[in-house]
N, CA and C atoms as a LAMMPS dump frame, in Angstrom:
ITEM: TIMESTEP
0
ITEM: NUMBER OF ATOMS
204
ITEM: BOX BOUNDS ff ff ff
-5.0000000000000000e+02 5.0000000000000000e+02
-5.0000000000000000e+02 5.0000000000000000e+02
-5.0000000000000000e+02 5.0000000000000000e+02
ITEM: ATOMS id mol type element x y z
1 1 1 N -389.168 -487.109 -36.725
2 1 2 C -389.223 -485.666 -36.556
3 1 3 C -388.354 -485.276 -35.366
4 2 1 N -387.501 -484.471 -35.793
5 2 2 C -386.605 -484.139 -34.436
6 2 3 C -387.346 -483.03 -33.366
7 3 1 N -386.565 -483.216 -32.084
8 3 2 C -387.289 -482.92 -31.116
9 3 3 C -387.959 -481.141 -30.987
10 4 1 N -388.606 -480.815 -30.259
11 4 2 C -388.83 -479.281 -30.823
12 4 3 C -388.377 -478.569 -29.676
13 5 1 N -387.358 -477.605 -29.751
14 5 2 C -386.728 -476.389 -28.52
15 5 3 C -387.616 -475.901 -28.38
16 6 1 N -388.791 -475.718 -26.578
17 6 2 C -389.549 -475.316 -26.613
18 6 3 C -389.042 -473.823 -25.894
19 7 1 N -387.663 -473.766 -26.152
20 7 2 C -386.808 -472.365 -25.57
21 7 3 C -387.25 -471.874 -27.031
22 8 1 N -386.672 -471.969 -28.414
23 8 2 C -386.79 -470.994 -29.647
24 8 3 C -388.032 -471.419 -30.659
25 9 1 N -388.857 -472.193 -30.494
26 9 2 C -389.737 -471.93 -30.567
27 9 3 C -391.091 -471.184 -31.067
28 10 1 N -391.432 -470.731 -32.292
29 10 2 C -392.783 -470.024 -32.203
30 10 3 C -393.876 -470.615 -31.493
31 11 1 N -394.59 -469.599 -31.384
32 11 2 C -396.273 -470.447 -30.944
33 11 3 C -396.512 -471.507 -31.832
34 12 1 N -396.492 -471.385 -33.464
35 12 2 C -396.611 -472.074 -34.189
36 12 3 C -395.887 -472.956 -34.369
37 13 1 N -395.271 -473.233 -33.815
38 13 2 C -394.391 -474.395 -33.984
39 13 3 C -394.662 -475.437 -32.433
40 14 1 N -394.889 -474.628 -31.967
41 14 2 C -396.073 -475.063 -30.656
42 14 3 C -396.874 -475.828 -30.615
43 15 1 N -397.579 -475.159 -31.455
44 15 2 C -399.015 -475.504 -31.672
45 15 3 C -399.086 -476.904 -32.669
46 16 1 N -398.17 -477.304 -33.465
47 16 2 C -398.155 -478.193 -33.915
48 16 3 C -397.661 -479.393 -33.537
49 17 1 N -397.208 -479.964 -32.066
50 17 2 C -396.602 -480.335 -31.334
51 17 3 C -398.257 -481.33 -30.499
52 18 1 N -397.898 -482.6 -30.663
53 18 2 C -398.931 -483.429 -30.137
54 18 3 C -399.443 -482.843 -28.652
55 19 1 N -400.427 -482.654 -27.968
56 19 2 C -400.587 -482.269 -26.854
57 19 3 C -400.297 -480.727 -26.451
58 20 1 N -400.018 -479.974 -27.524
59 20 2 C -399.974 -478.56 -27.359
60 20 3 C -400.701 -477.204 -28.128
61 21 1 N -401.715 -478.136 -29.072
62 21 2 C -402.479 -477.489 -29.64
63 21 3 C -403.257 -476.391 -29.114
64 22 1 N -403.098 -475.099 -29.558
65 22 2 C -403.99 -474.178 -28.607
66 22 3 C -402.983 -473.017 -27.869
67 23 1 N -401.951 -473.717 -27.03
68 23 2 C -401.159 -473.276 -26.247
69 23 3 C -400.221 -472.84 -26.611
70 24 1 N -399.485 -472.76 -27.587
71 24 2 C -398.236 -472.48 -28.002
72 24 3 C -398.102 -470.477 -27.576
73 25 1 N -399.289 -469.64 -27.718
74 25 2 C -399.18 -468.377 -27.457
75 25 3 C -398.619 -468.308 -25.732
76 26 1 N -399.286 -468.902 -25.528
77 26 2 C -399.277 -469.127 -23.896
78 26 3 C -397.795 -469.121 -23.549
79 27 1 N -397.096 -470.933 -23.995
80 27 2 C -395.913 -470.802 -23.504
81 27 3 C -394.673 -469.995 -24.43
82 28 1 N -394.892 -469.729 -25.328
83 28 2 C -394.165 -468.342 -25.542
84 28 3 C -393.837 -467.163 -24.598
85 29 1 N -395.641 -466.464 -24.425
86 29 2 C -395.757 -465.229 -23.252
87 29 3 C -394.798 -465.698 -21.905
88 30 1 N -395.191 -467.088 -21.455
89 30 2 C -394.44 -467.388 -20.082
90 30 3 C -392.948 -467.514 -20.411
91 31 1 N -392.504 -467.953 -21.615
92 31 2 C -390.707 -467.672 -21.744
93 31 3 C -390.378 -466.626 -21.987
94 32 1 N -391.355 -465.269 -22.186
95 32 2 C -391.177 -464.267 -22.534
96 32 3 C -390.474 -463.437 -21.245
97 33 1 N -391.9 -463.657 -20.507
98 33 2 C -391.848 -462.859 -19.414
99 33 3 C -390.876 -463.601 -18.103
100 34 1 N -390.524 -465.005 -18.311
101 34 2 C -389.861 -465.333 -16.83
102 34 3 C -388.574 -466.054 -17.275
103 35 1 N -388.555 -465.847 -18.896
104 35 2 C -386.966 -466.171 -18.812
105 35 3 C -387.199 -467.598 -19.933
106 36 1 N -385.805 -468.345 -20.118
107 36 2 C -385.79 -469.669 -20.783
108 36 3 C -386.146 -470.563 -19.714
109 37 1 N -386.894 -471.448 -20.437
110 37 2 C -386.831 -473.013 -19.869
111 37 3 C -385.786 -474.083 -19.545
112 38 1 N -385.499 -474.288 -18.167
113 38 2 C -384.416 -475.083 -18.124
114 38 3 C -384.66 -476.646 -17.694
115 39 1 N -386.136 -476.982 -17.863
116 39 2 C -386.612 -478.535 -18.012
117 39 3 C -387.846 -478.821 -18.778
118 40 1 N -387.888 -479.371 -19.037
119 40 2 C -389.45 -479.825 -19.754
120 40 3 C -390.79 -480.019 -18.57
121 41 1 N -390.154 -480.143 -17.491
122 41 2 C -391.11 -479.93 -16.651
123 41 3 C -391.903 -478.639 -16.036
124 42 1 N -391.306 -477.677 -16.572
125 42 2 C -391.47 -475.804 -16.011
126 42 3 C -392.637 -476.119 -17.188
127 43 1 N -392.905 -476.425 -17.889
128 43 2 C -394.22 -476.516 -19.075
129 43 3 C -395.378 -476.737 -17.974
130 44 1 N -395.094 -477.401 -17.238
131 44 2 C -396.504 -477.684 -15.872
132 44 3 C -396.904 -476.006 -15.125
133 45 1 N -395.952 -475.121 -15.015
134 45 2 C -396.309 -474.156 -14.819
135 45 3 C -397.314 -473.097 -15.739
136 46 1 N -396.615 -473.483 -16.986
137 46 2 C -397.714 -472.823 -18.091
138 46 3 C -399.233 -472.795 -17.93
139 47 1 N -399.982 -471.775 -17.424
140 47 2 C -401.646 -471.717 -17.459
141 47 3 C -402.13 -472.526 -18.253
142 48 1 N -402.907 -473.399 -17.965
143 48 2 C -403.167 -474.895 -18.705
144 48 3 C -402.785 -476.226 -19.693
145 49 1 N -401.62 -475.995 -18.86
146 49 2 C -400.839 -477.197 -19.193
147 49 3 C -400.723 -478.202 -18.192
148 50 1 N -400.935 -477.73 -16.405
149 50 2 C -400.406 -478.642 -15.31
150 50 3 C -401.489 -480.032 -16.084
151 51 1 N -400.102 -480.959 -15.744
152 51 2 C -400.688 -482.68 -15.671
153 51 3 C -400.871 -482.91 -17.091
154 52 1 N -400.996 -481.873 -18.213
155 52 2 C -401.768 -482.067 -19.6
156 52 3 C -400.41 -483.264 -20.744
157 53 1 N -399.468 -483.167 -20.615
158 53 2 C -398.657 -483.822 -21.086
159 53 3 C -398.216 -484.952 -20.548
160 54 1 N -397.952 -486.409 -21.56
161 54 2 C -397.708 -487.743 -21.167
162 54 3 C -396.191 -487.906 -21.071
163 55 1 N -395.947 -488.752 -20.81
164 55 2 C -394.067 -488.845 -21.171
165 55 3 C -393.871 -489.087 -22.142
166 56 1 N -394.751 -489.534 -23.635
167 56 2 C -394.42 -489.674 -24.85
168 56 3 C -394.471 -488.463 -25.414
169 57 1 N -395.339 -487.207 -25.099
170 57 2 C -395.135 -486.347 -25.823
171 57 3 C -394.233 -485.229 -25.244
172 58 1 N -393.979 -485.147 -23.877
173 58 2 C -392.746 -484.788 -23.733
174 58 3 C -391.327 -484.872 -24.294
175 59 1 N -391.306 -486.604 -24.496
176 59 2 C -389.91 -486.654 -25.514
177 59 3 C -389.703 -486.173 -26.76
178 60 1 N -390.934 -485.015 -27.269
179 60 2 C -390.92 -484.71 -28.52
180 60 3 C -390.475 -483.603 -28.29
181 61 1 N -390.325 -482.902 -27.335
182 61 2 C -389.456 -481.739 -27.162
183 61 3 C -388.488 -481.683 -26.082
184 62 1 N -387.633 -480.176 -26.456
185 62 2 C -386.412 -480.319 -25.843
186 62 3 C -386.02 -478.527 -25.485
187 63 1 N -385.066 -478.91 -24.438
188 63 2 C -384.367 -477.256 -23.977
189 63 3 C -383.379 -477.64 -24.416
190 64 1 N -382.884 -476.634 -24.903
191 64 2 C -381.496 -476.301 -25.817
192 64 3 C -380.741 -475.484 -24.283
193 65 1 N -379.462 -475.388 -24.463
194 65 2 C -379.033 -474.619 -23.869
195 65 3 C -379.505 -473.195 -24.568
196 66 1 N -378.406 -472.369 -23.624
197 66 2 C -378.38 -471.188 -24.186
198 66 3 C -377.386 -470.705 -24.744
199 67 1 N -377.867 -469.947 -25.918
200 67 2 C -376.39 -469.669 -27.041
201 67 3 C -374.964 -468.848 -26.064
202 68 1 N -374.057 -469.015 -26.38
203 68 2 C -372.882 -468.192 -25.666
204 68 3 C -373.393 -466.878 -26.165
């Protein structure tokens, strides 16, 4: 399964994502309101996510750049 842009993204597509069940509304609202993600680590900022992700399920997603 290729990796999931947690920049474009639905919730639902979120939510189906090992270790993100639940949350996907969440980190939507926070890319909404403070912009794209430019590491997989800004996900620790997301309201209940700090510490919640392993390094295996991190490698299941990814930041894309941003389109020109």
């Amino acid at each position: 399964m290729p990796a999931v842009d947690i920049n474009s993204a639905t919730a639902a597509d979120l939510d189906a994502v090992d270790g993100l069940r639940g949350h996907g509304f969440e980190i939507v609202r926070y890319r909404e309101e403070r912009g794209r993600f430019t590491k997989i680590r800004q996900l620790d900022e997301v309201p209940g996510l700090a510490g919640v992700l392993s390094d295996a399920q991190r490698d299941a997603l990814t930041v894309a750049a941003a389109p020109d």
